[in-house]
C-alpha positions in Angstrom: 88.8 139.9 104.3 86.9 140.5 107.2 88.1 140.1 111.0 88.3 136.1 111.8 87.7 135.1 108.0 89.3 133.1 106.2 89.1 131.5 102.2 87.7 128.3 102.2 87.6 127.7 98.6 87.6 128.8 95.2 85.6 128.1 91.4 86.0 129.7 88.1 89.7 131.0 88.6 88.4 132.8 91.5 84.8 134.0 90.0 83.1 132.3 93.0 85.0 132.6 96.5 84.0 130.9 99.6 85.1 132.2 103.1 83.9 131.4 106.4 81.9 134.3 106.5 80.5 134.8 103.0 80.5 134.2 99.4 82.2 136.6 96.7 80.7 136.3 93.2 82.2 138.3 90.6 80.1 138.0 87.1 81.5 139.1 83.7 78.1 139.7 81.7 78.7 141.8 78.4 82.0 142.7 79.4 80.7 144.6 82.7 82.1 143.2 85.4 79.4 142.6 88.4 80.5 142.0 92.4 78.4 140.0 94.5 79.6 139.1 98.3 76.7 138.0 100.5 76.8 136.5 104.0 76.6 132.9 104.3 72.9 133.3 106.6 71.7 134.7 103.2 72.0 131.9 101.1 68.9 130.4 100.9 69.4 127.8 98.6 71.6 126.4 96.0 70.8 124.0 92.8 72.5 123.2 89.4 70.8 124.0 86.1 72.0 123.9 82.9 72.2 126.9 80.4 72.0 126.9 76.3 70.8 129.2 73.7 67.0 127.4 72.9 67.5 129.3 69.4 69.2 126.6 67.7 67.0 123.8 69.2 63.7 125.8 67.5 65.3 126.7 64.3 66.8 122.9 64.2 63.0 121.7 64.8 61.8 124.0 62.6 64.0 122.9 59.7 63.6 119.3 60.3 60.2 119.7 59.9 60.2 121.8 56.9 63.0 118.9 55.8 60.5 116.3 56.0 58.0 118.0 54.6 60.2 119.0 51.7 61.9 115.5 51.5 58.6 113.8 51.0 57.6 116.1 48.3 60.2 114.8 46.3 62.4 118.7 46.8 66.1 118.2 46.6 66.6 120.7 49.5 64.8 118.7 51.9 68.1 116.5 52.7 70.0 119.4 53.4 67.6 121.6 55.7 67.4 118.2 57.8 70.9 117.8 57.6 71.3 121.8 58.8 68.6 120.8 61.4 71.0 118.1 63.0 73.8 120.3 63.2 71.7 122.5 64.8 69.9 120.3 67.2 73.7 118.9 68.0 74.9 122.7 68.9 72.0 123.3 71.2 73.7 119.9 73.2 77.1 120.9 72.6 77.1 124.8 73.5 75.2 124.0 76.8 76.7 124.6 80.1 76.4 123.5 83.2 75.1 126.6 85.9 75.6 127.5 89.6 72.3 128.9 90.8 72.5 130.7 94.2 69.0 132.0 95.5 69.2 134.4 98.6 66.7 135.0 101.1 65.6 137.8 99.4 64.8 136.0 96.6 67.1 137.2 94.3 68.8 134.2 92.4 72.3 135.1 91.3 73.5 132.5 88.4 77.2 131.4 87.9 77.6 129.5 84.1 80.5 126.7 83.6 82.1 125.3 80.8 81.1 121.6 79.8 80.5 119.1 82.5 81.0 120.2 85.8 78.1 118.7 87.9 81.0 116.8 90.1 82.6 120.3 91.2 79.7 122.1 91.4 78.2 119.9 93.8 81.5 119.9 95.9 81.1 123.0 96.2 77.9 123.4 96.9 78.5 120.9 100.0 81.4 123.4 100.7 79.0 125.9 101.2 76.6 124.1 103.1 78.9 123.3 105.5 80.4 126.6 106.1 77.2 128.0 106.6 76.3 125.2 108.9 80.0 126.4 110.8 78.7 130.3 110.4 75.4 130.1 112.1 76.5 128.0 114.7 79.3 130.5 115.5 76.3 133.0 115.2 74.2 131.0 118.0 77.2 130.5 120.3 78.4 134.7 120.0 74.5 135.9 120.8 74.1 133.7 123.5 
């Protein structure tokens, strides 16, 4: 921690740290473990998005379609490609998660995935952040002045 800082809050079993002075992101992405700390002035903006592999969506469209088509010419594997193409279609919905996305003013966006539904914590924290950035560059105002 730096002089005068202090934790403010936490996400992710500590993945995302808030402190009165920055944010600390540390990313797991194919095992490689990623550190990100950034001031709070450089946080540009903040949003919630939601992540999910778009491979099963298309290949569950796909063999719908080709379960229709198959179904209507009288083929006995139609049922089961459409009934592949729901499962399919329901894992796109069910493997999505919900994402943190921090863009900087450098324009770099750094993106922070959650399980399930976590909208409600996500935007806590993402009022957290506002206002300890709203704290920060007050604090900044007052010191240069």
């Amino acid at each position: 921690m730096l002089a005068n800082e202090s934790r403010i809050s936490s996400l992710n079993n500590g993945a995302l740290e808030l402190t009165t002075h920055r944010i600390n992101i540390t990313l797991d992405i194919s095992n490689n473990k990623n550190f990100v700390s950034m001031t709070l002035d450089a946080i540009a903006s903040c949003a919630i998005n939601h992540q999910s592999d778009r491979t099963a969506l298309i290949a569950g469209i796909i063999l719908g379609v080709i379960g229709l088509l198959s179904s209507l010419g009288n083929n006995e594997y139609g049922s089961l490609a459409i009934i592949l193409a729901v499962v399919l279609i329901a894992l796109y919905y069910f493997l999505r998660k919900t994402a943190l996305q921090i863009e900087t003013t450098g324009g770099k966006t750094i993106t922070v995935a959650f399980g399930g539904n976590s909208e409600d914590v996500i935007m806590a924290f993402i009022k957290e952040i506002n206002d300890a950035k709203l704290v920060y560059l007050q604090n900044m105002h007052r010191d240069t002045q």
